[in-house]
Kinemage of the C-alpha trace (Angstrom):
@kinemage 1
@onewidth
@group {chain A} dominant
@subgroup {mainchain}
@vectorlist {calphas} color= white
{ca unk a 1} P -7.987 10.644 -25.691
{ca unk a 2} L -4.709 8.942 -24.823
{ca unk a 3} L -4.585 5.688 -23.715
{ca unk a 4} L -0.547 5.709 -23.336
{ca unk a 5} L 1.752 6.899 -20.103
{ca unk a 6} L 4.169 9.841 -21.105
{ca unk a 7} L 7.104 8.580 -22.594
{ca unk a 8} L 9.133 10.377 -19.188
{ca unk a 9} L 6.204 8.166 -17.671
{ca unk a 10} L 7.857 4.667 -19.157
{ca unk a 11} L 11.042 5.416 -19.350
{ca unk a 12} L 10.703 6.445 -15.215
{ca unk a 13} L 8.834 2.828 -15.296
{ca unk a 14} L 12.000 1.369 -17.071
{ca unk a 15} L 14.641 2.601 -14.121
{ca unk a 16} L 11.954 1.295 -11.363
{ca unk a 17} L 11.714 -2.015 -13.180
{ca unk a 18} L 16.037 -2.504 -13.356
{ca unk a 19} L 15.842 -1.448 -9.871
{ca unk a 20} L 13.419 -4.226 -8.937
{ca unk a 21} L 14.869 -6.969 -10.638
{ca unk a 22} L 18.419 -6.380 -9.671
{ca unk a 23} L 18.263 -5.019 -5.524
{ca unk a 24} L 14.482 -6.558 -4.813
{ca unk a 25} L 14.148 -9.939 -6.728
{ca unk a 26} L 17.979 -11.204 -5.351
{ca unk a 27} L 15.647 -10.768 -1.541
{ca unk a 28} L 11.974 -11.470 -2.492
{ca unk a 29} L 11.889 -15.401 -1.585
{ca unk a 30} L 13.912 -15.095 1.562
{ca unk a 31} L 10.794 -13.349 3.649
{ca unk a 32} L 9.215 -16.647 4.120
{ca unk a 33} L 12.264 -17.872 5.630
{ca unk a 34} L 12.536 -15.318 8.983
{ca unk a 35} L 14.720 -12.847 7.229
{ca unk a 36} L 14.883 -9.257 8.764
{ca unk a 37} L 13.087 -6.370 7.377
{ca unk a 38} L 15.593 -4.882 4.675
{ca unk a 39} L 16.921 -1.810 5.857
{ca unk a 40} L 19.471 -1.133 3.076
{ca unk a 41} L 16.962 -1.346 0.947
{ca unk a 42} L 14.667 0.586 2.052
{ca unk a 43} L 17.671 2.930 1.751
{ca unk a 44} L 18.585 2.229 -1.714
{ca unk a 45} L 14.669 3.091 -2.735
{ca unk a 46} L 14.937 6.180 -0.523
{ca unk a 47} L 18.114 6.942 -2.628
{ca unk a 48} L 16.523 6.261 -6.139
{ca unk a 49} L 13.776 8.987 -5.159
{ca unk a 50} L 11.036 6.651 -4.646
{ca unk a 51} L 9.360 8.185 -1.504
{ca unk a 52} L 9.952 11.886 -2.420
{ca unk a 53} L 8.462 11.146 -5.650
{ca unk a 54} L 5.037 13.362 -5.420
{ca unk a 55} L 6.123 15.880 -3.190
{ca unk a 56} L 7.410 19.395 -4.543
{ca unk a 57} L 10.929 20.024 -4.145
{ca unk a 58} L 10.565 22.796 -1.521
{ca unk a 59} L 9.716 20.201 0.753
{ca unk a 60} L 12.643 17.934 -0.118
{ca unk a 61} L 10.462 15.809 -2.679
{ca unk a 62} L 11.069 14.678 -6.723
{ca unk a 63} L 8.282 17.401 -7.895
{ca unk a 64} L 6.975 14.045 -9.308
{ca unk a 65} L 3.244 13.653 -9.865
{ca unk a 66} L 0.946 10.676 -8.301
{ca unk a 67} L 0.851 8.419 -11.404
{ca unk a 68} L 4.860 8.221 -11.059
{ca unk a 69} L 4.114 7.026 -7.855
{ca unk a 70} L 1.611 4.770 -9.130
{ca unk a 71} L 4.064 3.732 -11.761
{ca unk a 72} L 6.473 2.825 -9.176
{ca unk a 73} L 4.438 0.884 -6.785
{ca unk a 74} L 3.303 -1.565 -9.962
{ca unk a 75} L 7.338 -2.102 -11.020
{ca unk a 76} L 8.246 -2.733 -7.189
{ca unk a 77} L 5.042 -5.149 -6.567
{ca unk a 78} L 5.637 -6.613 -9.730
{ca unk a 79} L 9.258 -8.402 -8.324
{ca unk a 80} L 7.601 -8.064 -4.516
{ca unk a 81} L 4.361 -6.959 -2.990
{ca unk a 82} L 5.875 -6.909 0.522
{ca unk a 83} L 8.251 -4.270 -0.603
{ca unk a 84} L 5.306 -2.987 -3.075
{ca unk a 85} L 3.383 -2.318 0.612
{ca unk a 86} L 6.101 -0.832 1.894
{ca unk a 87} L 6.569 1.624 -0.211
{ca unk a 88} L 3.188 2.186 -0.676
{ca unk a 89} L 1.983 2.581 3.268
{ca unk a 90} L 5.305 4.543 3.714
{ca unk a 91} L 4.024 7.057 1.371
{ca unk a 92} L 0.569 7.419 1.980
{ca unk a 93} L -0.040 6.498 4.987
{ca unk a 94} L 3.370 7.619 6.858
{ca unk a 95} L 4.429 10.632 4.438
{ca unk a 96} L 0.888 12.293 2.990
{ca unk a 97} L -0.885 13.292 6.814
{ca unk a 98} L 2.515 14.679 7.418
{ca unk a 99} L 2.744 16.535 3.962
{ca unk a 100} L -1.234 17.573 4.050
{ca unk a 101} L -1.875 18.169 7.161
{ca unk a 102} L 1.318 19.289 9.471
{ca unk a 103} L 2.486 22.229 10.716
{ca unk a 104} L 5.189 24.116 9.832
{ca unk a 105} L 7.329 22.390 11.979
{ca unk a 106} L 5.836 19.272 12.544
{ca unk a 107} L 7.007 18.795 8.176
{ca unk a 108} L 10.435 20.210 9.369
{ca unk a 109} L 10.748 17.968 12.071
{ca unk a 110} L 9.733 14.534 10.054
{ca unk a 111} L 9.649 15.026 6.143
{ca unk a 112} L 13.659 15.360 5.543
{ca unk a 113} L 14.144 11.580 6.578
{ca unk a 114} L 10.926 10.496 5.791
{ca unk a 115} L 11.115 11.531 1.980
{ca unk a 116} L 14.866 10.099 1.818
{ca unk a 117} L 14.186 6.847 3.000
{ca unk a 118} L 16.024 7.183 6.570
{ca unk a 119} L 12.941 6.657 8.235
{ca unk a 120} L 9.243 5.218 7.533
{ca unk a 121} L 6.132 6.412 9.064
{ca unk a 122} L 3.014 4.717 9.713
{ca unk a 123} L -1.145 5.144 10.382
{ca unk a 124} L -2.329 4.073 13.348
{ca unk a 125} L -6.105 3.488 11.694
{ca unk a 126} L -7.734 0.184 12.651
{ca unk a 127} L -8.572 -1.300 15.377
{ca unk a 128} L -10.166 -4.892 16.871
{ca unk a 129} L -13.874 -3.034 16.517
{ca unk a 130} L -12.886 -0.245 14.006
{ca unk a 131} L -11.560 -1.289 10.452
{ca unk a 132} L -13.774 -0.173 7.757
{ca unk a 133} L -16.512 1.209 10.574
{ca unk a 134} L -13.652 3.560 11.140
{ca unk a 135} L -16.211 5.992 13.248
{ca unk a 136} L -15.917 3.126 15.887
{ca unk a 137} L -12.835 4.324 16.503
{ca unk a 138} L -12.005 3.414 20.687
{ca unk a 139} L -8.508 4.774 21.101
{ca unk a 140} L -8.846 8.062 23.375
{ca unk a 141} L -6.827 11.225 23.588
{ca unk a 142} L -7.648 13.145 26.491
{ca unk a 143} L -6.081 16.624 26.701
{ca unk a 144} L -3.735 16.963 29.973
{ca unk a 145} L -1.558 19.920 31.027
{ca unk a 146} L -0.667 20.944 28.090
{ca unk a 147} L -0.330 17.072 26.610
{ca unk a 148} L -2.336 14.256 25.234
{ca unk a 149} L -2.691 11.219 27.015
{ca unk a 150} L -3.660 8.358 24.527
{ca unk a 151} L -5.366 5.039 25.802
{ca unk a 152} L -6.062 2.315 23.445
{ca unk a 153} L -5.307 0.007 20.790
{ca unk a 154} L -4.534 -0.566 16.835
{ca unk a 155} L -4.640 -3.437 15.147
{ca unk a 156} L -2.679 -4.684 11.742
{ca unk a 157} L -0.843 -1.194 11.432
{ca unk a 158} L 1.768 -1.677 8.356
{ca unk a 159} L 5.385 -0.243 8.567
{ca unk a 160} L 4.727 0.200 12.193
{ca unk a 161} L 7.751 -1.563 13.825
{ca unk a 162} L 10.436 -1.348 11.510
{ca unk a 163} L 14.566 -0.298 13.009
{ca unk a 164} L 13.412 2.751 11.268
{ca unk a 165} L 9.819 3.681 11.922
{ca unk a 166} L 10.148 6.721 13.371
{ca unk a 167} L 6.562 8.113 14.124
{ca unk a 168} L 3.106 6.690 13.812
{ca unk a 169} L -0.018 9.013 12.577
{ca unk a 170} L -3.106 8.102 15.683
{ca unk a 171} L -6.192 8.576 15.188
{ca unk a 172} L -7.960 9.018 18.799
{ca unk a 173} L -11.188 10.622 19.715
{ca unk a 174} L -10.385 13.689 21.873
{ca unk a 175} L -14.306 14.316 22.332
{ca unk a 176} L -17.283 12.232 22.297
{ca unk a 177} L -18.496 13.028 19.042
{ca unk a 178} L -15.274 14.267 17.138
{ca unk a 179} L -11.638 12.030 16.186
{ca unk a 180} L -8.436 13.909 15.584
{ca unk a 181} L -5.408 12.697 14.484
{ca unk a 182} L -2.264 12.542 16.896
{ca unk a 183} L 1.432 11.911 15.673
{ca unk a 184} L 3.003 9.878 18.071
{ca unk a 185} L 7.114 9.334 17.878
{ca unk a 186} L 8.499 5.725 18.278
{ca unk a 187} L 9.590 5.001 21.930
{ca unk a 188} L 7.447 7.643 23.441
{ca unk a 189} L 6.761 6.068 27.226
{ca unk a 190} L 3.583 4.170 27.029
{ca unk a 191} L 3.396 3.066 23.590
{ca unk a 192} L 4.169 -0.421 22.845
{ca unk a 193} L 4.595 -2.194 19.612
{ca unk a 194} L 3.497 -5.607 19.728
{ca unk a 195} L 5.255 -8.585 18.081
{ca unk a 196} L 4.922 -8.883 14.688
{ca unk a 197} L 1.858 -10.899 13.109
{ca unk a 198} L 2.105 -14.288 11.431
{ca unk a 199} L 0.504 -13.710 8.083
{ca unk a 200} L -0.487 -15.496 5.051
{ca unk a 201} L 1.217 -13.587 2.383
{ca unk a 202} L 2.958 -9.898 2.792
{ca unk a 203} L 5.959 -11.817 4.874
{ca unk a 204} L 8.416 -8.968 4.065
{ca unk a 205} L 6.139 -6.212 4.934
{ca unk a 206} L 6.369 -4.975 8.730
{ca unk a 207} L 2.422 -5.885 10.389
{ca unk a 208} L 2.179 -4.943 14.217
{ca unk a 209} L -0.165 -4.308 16.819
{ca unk a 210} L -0.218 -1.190 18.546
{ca unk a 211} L -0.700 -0.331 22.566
{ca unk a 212} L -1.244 3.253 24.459
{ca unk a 213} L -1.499 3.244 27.931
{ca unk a 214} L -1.094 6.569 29.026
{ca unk a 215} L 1.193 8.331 26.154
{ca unk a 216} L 1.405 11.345 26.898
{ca unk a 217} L 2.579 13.515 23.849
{ca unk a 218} L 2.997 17.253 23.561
{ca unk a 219} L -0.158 19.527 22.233
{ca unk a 220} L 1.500 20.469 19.332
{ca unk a 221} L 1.366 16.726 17.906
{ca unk a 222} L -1.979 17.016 16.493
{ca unk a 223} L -1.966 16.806 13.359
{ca unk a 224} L -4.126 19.219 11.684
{ca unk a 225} L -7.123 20.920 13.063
{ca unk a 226} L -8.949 19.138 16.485
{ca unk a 227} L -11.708 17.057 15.281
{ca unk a 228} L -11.201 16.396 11.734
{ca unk a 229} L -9.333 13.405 12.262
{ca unk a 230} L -12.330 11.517 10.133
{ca unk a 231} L -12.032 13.933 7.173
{ca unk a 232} L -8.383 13.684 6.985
{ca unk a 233} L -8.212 9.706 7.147
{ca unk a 234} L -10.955 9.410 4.184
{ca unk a 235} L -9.182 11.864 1.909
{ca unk a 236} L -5.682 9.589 3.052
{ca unk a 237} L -7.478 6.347 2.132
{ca unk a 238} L -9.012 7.861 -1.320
{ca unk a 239} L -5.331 8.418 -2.124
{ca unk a 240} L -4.081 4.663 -1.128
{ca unk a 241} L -7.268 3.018 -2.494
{ca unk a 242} L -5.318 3.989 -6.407
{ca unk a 243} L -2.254 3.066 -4.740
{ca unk a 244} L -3.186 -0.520 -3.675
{ca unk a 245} L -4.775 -1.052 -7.293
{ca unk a 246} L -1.266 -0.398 -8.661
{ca unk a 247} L -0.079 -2.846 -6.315
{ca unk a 248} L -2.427 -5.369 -7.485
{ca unk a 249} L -1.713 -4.720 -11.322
{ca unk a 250} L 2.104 -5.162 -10.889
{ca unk a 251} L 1.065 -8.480 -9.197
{ca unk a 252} L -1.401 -9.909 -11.903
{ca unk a 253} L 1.354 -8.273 -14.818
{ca unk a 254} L 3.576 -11.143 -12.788
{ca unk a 255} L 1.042 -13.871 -13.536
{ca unk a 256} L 0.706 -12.999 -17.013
{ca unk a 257} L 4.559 -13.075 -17.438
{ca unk a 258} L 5.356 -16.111 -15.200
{ca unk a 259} L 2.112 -17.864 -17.155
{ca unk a 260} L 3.094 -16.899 -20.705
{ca unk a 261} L 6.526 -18.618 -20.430
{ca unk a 262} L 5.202 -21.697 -18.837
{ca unk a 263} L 3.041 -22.285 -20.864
{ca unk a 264} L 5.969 -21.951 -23.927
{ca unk a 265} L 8.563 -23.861 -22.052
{ca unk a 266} L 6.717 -26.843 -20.259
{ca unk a 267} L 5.708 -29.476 -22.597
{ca unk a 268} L 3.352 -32.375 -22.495
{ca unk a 269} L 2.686 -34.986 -24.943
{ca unk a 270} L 5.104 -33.806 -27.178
{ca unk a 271} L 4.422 -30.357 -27.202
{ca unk a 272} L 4.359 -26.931 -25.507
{ca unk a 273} L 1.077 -26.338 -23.085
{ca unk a 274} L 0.519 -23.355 -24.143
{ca unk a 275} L -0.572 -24.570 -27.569
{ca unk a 276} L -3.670 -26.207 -25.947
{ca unk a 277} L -7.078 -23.936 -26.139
{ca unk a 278} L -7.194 -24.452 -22.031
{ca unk a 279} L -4.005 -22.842 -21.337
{ca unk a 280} L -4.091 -20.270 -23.993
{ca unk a 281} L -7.073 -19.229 -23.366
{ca unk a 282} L -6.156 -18.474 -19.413
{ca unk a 283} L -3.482 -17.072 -20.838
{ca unk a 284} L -5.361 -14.592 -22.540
{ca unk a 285} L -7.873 -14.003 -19.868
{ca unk a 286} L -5.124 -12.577 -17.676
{ca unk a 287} L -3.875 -10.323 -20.546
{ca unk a 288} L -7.671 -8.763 -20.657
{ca unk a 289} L -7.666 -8.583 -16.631
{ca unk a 290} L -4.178 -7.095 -16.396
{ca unk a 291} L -5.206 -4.206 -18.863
{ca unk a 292} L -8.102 -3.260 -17.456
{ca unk a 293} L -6.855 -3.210 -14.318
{ca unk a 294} L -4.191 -0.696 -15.423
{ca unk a 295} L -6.663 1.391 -17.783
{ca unk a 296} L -8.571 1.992 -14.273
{ca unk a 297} L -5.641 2.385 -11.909
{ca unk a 298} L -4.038 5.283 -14.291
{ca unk a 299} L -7.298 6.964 -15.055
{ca unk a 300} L -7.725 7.142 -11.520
{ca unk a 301} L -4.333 8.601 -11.292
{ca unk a 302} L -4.189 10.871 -13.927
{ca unk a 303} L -7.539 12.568 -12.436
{ca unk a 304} L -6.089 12.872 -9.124
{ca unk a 305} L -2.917 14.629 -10.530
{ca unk a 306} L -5.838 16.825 -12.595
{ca unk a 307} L -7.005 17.984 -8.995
{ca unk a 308} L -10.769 15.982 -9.766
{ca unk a 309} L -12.757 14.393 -7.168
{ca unk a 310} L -11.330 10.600 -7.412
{ca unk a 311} L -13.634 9.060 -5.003
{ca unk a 312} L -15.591 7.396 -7.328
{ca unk a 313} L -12.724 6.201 -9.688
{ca unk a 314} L -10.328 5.191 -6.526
{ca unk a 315} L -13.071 2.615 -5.723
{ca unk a 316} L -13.599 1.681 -9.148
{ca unk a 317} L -9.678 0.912 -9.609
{ca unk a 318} L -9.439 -0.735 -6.168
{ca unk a 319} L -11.850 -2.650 -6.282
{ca unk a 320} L -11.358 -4.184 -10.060
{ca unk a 321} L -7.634 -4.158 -9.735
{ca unk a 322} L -7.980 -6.394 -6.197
{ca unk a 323} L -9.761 -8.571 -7.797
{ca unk a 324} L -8.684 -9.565 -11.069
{ca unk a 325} L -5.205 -9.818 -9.077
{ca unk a 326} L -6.369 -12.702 -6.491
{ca unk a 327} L -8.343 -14.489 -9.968
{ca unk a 328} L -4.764 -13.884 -11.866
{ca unk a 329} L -2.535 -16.176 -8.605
{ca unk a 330} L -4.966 -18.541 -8.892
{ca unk a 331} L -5.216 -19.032 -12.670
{ca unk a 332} L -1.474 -18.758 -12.754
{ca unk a 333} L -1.242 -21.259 -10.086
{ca unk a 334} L -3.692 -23.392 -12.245
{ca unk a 335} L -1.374 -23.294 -15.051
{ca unk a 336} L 1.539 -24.265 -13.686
{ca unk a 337} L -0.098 -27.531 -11.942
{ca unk a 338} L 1.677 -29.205 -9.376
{ca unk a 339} L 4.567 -27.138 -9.643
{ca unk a 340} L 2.555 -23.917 -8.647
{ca unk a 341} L 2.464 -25.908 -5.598
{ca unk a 342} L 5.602 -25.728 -4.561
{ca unk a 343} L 6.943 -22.266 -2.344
{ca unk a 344} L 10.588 -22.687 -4.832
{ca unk a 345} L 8.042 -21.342 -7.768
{ca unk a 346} L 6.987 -17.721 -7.714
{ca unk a 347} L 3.280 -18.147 -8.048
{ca unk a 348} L 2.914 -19.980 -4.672
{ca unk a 349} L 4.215 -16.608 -3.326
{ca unk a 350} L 2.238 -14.919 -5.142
{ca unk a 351} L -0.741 -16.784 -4.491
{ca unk a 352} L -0.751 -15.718 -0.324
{ca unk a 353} L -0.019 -12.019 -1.671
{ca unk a 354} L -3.287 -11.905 -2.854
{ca unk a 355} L -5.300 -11.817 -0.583
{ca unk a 356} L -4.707 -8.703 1.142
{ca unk a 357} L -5.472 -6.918 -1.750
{ca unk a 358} L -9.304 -7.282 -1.530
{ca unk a 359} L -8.951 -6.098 2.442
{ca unk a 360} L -6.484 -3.479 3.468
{ca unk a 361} L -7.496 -0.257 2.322
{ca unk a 362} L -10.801 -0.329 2.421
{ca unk a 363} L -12.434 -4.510 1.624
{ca unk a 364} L -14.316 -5.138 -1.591
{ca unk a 365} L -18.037 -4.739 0.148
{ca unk a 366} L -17.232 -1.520 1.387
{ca unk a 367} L -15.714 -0.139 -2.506
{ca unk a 368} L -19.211 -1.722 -3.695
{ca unk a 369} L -20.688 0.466 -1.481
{ca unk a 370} L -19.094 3.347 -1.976
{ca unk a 371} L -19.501 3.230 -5.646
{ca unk a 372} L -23.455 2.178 -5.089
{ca unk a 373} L -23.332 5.500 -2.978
{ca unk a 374} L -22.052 7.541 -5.986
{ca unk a 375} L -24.737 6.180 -8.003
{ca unk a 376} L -27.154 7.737 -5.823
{ca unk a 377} L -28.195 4.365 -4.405
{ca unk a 378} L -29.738 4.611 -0.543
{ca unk a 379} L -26.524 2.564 0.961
């Protein structure tokens, strides 16, 4: 049993982590300050391969596997989680319904740009009354002369109004007892996306509402087969449920680095803090946090690139990962005392990043109920 990435694995890791610390870190603190959603960038990691990475090459992709990906998300979230989300929702939320799902067309149409970076997709998922109760889903399709007219609303939809968004993935009931999924192309008439939220943490990662009064959009934008809009979005989330856990181990890996050297550098009474069984041993507890977290995350991934069911081990990996990550910002915080405080110190930032982690993609409650499910527990 190996316990160790593939040395193509790490030294794909290494590449990802120089790209992070010389294009994202130079950016990372300015999000908090109004500055625009990064563009170039997005370009540059579009360039480096990052958002082609799991796709075969006849579609345009790396012929990468999903633990790359993985990989990649934990080096980028690591320097940033707001471009770690990016990334991240871009892939499988924007690219994967495309890439699963689409027709023939519908991949020749959107995957070229999509998998070089030129353009970002997003899921049009939750709404005010349907986040994790996805089945309350609101937003109608109803089937018009050869079109769809959609009516309704989504709420908190990531990468959603970007310069470059170019399509959102809707999912719509089109019956009363069956949701489809409906891809819907930026600045169709009748779709509106709102301002951009005000958030705690993820500054540098596009949030939006999203309104549909009356879009009308061809037949041939449904995605996939009428009706299993449900089905689709569950097998989606499965996929991003790993994702986010990589997410949240790059993040805690930051604590454990930023804490570490704190606690060698700052000195009180005459010598360094770290040296003290209090700060050592937080110190250590993130090192036992951080390694779980990525034992789970890449176990996860490694059965998902074996073609297993993942359902149970997606959960297991979200939900552990999510949480040791919000415990790691606030022990790091802890350590570094007052000046943890302060927004110049990367901590703080980290700190509101957090959060998020436990929610989007499925909260905490509903991974404990999932995994209580596949246990065979009555939930």
């Amino acid at each position: 049993m190996n316990f160790e990435l593939s040395e193509e694995h790490e030294a794909f890791r290494k590449v990802v982590r120089d790209f992070a610390e010389q294009e994202v870190a130079p950016l990372a603190s300015r999000w908090e300050h109004g500055a625009p959603f990064p563009v170039a960038l997005i370009h540059k990691m579009g360039d480096l391969g990052l958002f082609a990475l799991p796709f075969p090459e006849d579609v345009g992709g790396m012929g990468g596997d999903f633990t790359s990906l993985c990989v990649a998300i934990e080096e980028i979230g690591r320097i940033d989680q707001s471009m770690g989300i990016t990334l991240e929702a871009g892939v499988g939320l924007g690219i994967n319904p495309i890439f699963n799902y689409g027709t023939s067309e519908q991949q020749e149409k959107y995957l070229p740009d999509l998998l070089a970076g030129r353009a970002l997709a997003a899921f049009g998922l939750t709404e005010a009354e349907a986040g994790s109760d996805a089945g309350a889903t609101r937003t109608k399709a109803t089937f018009d002369r050869g079109e769809w007219v959609i009516d309704g609303s989504k709420a908190f939809i990531t990468n959603a109004g970007t310069p470059i968004t170019s399509i959102i993935t809707v999912t719509a009931r089109t019956g009363p007892e069956e949701i489809s999924t409906i891809v819907v192309p930026s600045g169709t008439p009748g779709f509106t996306v709102e301002p951009a939220y005000r958030k705690m943490g993820w500054e540098g990662s596009d949030t939006r509402g999203l309104v549909f009064a009356g879009c009308r959009v061809p037949q041939t934008n449904l995605l996939g087969e009428r009706g299993k809009g449900f089905q689709q979005f569950l097998a989606t989330l499965d996929d991003g449920r790993i994702a986010i856990a990589a997410l949240a181990v790059g993040l805690a890996q930051a604590c454990l680095e930023e804490s570490v050297e704190y606690a060698r550098t700052r000195h009180t009474f005459g010598k360094p803090i770290g040296s003290n069984q209090g700060v050592a041993f937080q110190c250590a507890d993130l090192k036992v946090m951080v390694d779980g977290a990525r034992l789970l995350t890449y176990r996860a991934a490694a059965m998902r690139d074996a073609g297993r069911p993942i359902g149970q081990a997606a959960a297991v990996a979200k939900l552990y990962s999510s949480e040791a990550a919000v415990t790691a910002t606030r022990i790091a915080v802890q350590i570094h005392g007052g000046a943890g405080f302060m927004e110049t110190s990367p901590v703080a930032r980290f700190y509101r990043d957090a959060k998020i982690l436990e929610i989007g993609e499925g909260t905490s409650e509903i991974q404990r109920i999932l995994i209580g499910r596949s246990l065979g527990l009555p939930l």
